[in-house]
C-alpha positions as YAML, in Angstrom:
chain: A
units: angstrom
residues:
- id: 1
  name: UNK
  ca: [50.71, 52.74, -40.87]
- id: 2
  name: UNK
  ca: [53.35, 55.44, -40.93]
- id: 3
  name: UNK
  ca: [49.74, 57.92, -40.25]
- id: 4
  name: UNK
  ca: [48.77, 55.68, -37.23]
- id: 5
  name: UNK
  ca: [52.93, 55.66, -35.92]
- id: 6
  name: UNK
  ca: [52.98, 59.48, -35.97]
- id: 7
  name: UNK
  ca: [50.13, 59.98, -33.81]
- id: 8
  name: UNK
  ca: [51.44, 57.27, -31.40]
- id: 9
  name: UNK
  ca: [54.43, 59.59, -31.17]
- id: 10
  name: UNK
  ca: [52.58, 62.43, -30.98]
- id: 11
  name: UNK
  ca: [50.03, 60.93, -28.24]
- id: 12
  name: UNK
  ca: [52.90, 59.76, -26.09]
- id: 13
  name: UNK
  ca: [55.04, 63.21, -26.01]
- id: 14
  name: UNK
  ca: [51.77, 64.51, -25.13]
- id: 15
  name: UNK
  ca: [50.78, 62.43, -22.12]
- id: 16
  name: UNK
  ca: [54.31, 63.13, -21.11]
- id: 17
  name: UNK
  ca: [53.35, 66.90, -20.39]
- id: 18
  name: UNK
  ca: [50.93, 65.25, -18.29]
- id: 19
  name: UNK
  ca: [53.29, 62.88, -16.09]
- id: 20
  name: UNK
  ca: [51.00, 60.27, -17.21]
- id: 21
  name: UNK
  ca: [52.94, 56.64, -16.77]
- id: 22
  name: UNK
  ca: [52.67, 56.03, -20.05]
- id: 23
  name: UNK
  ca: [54.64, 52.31, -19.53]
- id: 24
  name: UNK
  ca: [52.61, 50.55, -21.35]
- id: 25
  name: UNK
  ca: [53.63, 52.33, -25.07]
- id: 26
  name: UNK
  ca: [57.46, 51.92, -24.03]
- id: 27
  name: UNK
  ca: [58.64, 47.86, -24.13]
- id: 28
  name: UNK
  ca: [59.37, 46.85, -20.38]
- id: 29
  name: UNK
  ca: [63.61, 46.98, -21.26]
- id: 30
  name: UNK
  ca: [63.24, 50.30, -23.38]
- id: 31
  name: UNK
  ca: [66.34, 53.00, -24.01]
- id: 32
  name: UNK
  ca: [65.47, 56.26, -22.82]
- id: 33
  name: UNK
  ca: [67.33, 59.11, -22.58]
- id: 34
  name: UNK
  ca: [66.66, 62.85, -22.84]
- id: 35
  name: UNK
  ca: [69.65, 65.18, -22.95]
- id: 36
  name: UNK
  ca: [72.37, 62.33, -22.25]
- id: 37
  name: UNK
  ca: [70.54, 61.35, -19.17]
- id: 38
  name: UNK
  ca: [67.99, 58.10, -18.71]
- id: 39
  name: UNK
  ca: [65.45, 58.27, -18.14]
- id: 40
  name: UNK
  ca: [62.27, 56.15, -16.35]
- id: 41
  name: UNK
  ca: [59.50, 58.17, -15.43]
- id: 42
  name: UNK
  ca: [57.86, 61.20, -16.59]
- id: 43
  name: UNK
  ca: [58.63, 63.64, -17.86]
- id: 44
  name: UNK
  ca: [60.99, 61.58, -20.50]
- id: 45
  name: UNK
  ca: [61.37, 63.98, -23.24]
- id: 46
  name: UNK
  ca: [64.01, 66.37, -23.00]
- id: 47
  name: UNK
  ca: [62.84, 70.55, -22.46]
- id: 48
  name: UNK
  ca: [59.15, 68.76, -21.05]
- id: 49
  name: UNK
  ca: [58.05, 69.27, -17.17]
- id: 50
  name: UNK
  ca: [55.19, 68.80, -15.58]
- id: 51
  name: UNK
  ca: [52.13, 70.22, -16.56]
- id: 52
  name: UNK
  ca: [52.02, 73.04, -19.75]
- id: 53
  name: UNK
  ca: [51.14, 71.01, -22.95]
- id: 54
  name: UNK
  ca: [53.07, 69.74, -25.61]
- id: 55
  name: UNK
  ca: [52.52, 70.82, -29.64]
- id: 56
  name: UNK
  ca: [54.60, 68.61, -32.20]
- id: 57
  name: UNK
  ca: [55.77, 70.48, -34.90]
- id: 58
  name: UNK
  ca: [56.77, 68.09, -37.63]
- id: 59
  name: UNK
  ca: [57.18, 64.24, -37.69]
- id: 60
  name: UNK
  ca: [58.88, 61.45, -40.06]
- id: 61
  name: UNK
  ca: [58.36, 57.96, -39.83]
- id: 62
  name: UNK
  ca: [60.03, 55.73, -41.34]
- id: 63
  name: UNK
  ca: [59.02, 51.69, -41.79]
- id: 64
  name: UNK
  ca: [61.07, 48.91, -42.12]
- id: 65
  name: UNK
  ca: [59.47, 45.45, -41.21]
- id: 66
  name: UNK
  ca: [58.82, 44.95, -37.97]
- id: 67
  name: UNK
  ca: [60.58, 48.19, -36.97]
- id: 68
  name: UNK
  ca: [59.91, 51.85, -37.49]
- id: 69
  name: UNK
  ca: [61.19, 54.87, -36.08]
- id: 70
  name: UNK
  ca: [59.53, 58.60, -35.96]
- id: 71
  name: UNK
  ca: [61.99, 61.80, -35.85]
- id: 72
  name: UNK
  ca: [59.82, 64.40, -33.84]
- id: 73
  name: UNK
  ca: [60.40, 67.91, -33.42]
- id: 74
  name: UNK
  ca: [58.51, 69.87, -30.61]
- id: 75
  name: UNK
  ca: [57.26, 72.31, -28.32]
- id: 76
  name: UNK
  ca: [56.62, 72.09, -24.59]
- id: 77
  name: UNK
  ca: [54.91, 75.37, -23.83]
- id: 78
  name: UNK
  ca: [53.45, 76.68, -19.88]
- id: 79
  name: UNK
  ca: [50.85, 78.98, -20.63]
- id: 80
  name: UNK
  ca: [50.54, 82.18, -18.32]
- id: 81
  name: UNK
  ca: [54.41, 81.50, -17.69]
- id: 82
  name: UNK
  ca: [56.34, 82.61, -20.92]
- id: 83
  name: UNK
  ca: [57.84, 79.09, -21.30]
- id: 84
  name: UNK
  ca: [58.51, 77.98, -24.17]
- id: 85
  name: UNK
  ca: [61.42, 74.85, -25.00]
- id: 86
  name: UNK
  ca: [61.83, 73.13, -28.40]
- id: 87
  name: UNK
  ca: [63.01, 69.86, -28.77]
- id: 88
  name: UNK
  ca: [63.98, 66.99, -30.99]
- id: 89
  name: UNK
  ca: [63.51, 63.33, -30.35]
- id: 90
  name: UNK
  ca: [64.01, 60.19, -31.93]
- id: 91
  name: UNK
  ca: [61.38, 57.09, -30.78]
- id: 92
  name: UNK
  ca: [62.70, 53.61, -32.10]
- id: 93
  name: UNK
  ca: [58.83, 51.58, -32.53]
- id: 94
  name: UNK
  ca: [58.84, 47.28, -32.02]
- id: 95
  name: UNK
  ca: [55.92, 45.19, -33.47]
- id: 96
  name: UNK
  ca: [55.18, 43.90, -30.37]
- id: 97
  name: UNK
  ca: [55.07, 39.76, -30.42]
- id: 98
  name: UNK
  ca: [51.82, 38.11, -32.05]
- id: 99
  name: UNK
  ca: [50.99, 41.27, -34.40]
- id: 100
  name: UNK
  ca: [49.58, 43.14, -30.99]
- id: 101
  name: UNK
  ca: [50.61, 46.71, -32.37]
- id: 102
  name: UNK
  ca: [53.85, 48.61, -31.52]
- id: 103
  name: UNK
  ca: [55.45, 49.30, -28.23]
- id: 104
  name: UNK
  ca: [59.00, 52.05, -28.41]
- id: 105
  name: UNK
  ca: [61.69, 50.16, -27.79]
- id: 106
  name: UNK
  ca: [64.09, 53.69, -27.51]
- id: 107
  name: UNK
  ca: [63.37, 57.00, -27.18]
- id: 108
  name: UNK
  ca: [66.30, 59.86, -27.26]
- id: 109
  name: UNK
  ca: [65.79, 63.77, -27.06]
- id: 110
  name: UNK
  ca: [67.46, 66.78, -27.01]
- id: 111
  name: UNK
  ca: [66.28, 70.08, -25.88]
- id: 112
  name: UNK
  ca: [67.20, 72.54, -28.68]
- id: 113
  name: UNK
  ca: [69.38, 75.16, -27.68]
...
């Protein structure tokens, strides 16, 4: 599960890169906020803009009943540009009701600086 979690995180930070509305992986009253501010569209993750790509460095995920969270670190990188930003995030996962996998209840990020 915490394999399967991971690659939800990862999956989601990367269609984030691609201002895809990703709503449907984030629970309809879901926390997010990237470098203090909230935020409700894409891009959501702190140091990410609109188009370059995304490349998660290292993950943890962590499972406790019907909750899990993932501490992400990672890279949002525009190629031909010379733009690179790290950052750090923190994605709080909900079972969703009747056992129909997991939607992120929170999300916070930081740009590293």
């Amino acid at each position: 599960m915490a394999d399967r979690l991971a690659e939800f995180a990862a999956t989601t930070l990367a269609a984030d890169a691609l201002a895809d509305q990703v709503d449907t992986v984030f629970l309809p009253d879901a926390d997010v906020i990237a470098d203090g501010r909230r935020r409700n569209t894409a891009p959501r993750f702190a140091g990410v803009e609109t188009g370059g790509q995304v490349v998660v460095g290292s993950t943890r995920v962590d499972l406790a009943g019907s909750f899990a969270w993932a501490l992400v670190e990672y890279r949002w990188m525009a190629p031909g540009q010379d733009r690179i930003r790290e950052g750090r995030a923190t994605l709080v996962f909900v079972r969703r009701e009747g056992g129909a996998g997991w939607g992120i209840a929170a999300a916070h990020s930081s740009e590293v600086r």
